[in-house]
C-alpha positions as CSV (number, residue, x, y, z in Angstrom):
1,X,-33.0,-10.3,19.0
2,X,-30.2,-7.9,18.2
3,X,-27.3,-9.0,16.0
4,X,-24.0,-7.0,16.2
5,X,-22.1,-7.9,12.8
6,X,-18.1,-6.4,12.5
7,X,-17.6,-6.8,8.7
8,X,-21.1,-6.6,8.4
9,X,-20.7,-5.1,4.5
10,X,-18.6,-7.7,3.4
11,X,-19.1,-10.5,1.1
12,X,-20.1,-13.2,3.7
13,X,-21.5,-10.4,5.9
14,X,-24.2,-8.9,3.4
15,X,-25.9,-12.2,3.0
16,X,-25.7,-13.0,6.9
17,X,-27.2,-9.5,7.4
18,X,-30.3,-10.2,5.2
19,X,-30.9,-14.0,6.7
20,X,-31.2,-12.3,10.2
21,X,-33.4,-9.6,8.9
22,X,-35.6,-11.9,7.1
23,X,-36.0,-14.4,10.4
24,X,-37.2,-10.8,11.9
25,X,-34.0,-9.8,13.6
26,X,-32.3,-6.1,14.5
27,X,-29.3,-6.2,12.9
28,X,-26.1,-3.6,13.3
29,X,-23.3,-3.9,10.9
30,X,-20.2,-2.0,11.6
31,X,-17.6,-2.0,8.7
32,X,-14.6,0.1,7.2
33,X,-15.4,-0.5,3.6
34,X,-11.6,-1.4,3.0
35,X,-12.5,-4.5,1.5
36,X,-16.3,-4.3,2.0
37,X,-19.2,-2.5,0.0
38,X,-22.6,-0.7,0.4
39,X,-23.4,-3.0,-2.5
40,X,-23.1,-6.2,-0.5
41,X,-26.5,-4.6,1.7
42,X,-28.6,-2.7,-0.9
43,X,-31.1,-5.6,-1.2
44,X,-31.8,-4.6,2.7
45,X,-30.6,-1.1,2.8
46,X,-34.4,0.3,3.2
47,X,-35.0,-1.9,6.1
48,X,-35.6,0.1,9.2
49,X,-34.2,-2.9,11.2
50,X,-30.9,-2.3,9.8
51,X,-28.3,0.0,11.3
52,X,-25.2,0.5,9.3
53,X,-22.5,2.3,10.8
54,X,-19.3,2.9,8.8
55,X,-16.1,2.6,11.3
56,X,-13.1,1.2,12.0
57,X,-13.2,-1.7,15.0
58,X,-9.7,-0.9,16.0
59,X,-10.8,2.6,16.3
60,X,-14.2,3.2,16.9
61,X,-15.2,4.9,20.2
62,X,-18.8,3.9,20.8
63,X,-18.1,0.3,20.4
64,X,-18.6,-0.9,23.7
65,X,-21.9,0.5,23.0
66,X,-22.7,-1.6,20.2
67,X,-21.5,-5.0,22.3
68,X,-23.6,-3.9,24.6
69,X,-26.5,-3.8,23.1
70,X,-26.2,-6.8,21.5
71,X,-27.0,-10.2,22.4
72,X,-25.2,-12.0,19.4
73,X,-22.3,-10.7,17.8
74,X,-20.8,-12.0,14.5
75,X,-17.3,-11.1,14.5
76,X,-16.4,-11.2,10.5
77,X,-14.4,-8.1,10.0
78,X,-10.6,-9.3,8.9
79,X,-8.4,-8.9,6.2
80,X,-8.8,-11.5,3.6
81,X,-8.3,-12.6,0.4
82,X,-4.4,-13.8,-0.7
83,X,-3.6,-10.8,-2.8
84,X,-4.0,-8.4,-0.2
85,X,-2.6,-10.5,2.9
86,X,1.1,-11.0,1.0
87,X,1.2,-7.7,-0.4
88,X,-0.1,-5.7,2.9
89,X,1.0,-7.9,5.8
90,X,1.0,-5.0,8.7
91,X,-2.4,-4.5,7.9
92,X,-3.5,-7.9,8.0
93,X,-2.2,-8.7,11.2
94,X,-3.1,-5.1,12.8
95,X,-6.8,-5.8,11.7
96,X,-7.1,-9.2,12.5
97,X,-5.3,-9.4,15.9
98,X,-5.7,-5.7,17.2
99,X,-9.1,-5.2,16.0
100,X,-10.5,-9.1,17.1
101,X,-8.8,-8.8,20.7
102,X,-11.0,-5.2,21.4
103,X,-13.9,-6.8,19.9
104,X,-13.1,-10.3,22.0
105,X,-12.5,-8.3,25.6
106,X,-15.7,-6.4,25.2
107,X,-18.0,-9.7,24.3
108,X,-16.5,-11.6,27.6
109,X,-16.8,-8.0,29.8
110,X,-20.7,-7.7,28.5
111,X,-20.6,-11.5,28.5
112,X,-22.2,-11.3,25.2
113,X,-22.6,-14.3,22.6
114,X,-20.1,-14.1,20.4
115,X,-19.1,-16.4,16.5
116,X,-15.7,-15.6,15.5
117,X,-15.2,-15.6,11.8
118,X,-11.7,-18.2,11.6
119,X,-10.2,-19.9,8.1
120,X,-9.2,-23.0,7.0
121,X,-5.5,-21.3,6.5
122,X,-5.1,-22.1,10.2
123,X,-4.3,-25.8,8.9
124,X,-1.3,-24.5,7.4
125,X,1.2,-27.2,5.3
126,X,-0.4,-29.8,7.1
127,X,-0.7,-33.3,4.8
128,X,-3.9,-34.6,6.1
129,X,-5.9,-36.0,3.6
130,X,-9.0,-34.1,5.7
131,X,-8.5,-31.3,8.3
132,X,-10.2,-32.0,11.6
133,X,-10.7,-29.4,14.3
134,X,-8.6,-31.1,16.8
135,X,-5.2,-31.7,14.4
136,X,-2.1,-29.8,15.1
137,X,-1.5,-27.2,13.2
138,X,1.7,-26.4,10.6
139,X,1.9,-22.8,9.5
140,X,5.2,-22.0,7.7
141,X,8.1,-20.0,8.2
142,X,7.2,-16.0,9.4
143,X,10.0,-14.8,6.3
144,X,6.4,-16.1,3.9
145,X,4.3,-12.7,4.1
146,X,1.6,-15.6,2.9
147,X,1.6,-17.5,6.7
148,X,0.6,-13.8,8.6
149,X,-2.9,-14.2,7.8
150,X,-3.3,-18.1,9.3
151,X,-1.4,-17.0,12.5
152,X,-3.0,-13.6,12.8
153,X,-6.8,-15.8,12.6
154,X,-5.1,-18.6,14.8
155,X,-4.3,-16.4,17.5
156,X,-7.8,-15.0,17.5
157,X,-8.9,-18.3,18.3
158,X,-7.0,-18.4,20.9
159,X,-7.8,-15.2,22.6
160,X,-11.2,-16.6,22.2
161,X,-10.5,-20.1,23.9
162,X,-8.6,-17.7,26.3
163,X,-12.1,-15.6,27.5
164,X,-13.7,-18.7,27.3
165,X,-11.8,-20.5,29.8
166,X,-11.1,-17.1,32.0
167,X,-13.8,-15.4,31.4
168,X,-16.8,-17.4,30.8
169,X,-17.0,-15.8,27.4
170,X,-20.0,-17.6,25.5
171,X,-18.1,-17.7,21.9
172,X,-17.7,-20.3,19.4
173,X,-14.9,-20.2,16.2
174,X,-15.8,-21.3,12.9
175,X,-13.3,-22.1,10.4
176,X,-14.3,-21.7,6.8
177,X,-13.5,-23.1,3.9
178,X,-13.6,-21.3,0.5
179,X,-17.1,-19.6,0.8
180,X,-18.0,-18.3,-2.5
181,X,-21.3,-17.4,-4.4
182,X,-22.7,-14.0,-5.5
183,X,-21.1,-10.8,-4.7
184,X,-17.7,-11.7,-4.3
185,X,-15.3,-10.4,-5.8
186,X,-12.5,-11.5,-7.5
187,X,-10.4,-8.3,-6.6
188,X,-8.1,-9.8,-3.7
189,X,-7.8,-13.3,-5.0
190,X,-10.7,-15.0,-5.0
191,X,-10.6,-17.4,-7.5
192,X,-13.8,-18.5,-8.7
193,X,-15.2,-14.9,-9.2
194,X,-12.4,-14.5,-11.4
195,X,-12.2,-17.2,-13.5
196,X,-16.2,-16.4,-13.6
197,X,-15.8,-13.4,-14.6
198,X,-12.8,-14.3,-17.0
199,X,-15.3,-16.8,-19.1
200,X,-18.0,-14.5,-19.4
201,X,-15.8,-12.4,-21.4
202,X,-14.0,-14.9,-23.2
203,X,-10.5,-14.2,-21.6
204,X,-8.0,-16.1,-20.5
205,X,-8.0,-18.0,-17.3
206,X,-4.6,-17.6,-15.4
207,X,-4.6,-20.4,-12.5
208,X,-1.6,-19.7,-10.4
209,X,1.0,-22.6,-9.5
210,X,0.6,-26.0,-11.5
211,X,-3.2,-26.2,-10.8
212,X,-3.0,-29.7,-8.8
213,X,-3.9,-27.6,-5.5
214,X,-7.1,-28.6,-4.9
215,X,-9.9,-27.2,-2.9
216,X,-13.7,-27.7,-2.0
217,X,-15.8,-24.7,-2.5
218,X,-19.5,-23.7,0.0
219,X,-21.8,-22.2,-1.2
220,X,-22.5,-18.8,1.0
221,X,-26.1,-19.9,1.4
222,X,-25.2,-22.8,3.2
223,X,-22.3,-21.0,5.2
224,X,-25.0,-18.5,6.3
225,X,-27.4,-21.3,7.5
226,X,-24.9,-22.7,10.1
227,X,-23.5,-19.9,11.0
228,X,-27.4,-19.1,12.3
229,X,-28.1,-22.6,13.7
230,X,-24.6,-22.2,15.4
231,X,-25.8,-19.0,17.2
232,X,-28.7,-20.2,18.6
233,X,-26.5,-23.6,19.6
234,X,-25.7,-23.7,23.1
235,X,-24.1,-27.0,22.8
236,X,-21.2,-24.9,20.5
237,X,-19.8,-22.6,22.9
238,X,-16.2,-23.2,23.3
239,X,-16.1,-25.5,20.6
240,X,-14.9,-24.9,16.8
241,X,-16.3,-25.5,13.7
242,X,-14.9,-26.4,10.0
243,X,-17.7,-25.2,7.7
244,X,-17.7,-26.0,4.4
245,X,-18.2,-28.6,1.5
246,X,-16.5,-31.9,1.2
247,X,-16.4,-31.8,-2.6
248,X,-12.8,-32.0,-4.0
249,X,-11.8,-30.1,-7.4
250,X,-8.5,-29.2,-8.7
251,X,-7.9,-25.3,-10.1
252,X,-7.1,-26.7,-13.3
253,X,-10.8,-28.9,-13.3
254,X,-11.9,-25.9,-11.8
255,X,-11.3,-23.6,-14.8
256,X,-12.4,-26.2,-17.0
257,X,-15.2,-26.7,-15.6
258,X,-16.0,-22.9,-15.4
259,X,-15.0,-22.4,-19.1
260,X,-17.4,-25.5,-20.2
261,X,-20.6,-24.8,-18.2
262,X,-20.6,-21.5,-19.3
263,X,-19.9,-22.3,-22.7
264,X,-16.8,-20.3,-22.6
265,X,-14.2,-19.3,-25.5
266,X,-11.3,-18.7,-23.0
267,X,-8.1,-20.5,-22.6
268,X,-6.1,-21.3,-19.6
269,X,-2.8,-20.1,-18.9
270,X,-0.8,-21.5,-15.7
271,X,1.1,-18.5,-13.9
272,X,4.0,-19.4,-11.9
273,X,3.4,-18.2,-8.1
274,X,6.1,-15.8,-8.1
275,X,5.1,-14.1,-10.9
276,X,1.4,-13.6,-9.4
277,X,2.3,-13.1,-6.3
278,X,6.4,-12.8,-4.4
279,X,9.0,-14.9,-4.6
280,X,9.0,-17.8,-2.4
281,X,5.3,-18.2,-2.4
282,X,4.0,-21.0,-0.5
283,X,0.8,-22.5,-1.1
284,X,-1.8,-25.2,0.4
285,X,-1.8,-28.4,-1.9
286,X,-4.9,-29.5,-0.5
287,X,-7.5,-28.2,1.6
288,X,-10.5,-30.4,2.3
289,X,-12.4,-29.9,5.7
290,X,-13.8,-32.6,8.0
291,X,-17.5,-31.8,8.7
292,X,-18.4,-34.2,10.7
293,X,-18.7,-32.2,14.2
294,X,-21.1,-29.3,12.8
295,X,-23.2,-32.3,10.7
296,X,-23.2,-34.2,14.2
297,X,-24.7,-30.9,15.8
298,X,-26.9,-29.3,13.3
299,X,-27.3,-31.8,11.0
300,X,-26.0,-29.4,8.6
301,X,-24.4,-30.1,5.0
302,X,-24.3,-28.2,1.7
303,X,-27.1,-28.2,-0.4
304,X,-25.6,-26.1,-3.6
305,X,-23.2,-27.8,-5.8
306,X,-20.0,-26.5,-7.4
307,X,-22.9,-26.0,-10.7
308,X,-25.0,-24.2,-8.5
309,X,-22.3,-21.2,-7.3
310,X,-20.8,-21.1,-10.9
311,X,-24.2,-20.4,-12.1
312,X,-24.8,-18.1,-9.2
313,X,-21.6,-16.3,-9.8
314,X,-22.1,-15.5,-13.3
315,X,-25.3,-14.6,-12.7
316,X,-24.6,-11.9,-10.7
317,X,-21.5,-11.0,-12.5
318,X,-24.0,-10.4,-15.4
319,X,-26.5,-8.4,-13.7
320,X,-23.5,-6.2,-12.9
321,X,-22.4,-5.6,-16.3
């Protein structure tokens, strides 16, 4: 098959691209390198199944080509990372709406599979213990540069739903939920990269807010394998998809437990959010996803533990010293 992959070169997108490649697959990945890399596909750059083309997708002029040609597309290319969406809004929203709705109206003119890439932010300031696919959603006031990037994804799903239901457009949405592992960077926000990256050099770990948030980190091994199984799903079109793990940490046990399983010398400082980021800062106390409808279909669940990606991460951190 042939596999069309926007954000192709990005973190989530390099290991996607080598999974297909691997199962035998054509792959295209079209990417901008604003927050992606050649280094994310150098494992497979030799592969002569591998096209990479280096574009814009708000921009480039032989995209209907690509779409066309394609019988799945993985739309991943966004702005991401918390860092970068408060401190470059316009961009973020220009990217993820502008760019998603050219890529969305060619998938349901060529009638061409399509996964769109969403995000757990959708959920917003929601209290739910566990987010399910079907709550309502609470995004916070528009004056919170921090709330562009859920509402930019969230009306992507709905230009999705919107083909769907018009159009016939065969596309499913899958929402993750803090995909990490190795190759991410720690550049825009992520934060186990960088308190990874932090321990291995003995320096001080500076978790943002109180460090009560708490979050439940996937492995991108396991995001790739059901973002595969969900392509060749039938039974998923017009449908979304949390994907991610169910296993709750805190930031502070987080850093704690980064700074003791790598047998760490650094401390931990806690960093009011409007020093790291603007004033007014909002943040998600608790994001834990509710898997139960992608476990249902594809009998899918994580098999890497939060010890697994640590060690992963520093891993790879290491061989890039």
């Amino acid at each position: 098959m042939n596999f069309l992959i926007t954000g192709g070169a990005g973190f989530i997108g390099g290991h996607l691209t080598a999974a297909l490649l691997k199962a035998g697959h054509k792959v295209t990945v079209i990417d901008n390198y604003s927050t992606g890399s050649p280094r994310n596909l150098a494992e497979v750059s030799n592969d002569p199944a591998l096209t990479v083309l280096e574009g814009d997708i708000l921009n480039y002029d032989q995209l209907d080509v690509l779409v066309e040609k394609a019988d799945v597309i993985y739309h991943l290319a966004a702005a991401v990372g918390v860092e970068l969406v408060v401190h470059d809004p316009v961009r973020t929203i220009r990217t993820n709406v502008e760019g998603s709705g050219r890529v969305l109206e060619l998938a349901a003119k060529f009638r061409r599979r399509i996964i769109l890439a969403s995000t757990s932010e959708v959920y917003g300031k929601s209290s739910h213990p566990e987010f399910n696919e079907n709550d309502d959603l609470l995004i916070g006031c528009p004056v919170r540069s921090r709330w562009s990037y859920a509402c930019s994804k969230l009306l992507d799903e709905f230009y999705l739903m919107a083909y769907y239901r018009n159009m016939g457009l065969p596309g499913t949405v899958v929402r993750f939920f803090n995909t990490v592992g190795p190759r991410q960077t720690g550049q825009y926000g992520m934060v186990v990269p960088r308190f990874v990256k932090a321990a291995l050099a003995d320096q001080t770990l500076k978790v943002y807010g109180t460090g009560e948030q708490s979050r439940c980190f996937c492995h991108v091994f396991d995001t790739v394998r059901a973002l595969v199984a969900l392509a060749e799903c039938p039974e998923s079109i017009g449908k979304i998809y949390n994907i991610g793990s169910t296993h709750v940490v805190s930031i502070m046990e987080l850093a704690q437990k980064v700074i003791s399983q790598l047998n760490s010398a650094s401390k931990i400082e806690l960093v009011p959010y409007e020093q790291a980021y603007e004033h007014g800062f909002e943040d998600m106390l608790r994001r834990k996803p509710d898997t139960r409808a992608v476990q249902t279909l594809l009998n899918w669940q994580p098999e890497h533990s939060l010890e697994d990606i640590i060690n992963d991460v520093a891993a790879d951190i290491r061989s890039g010293l």
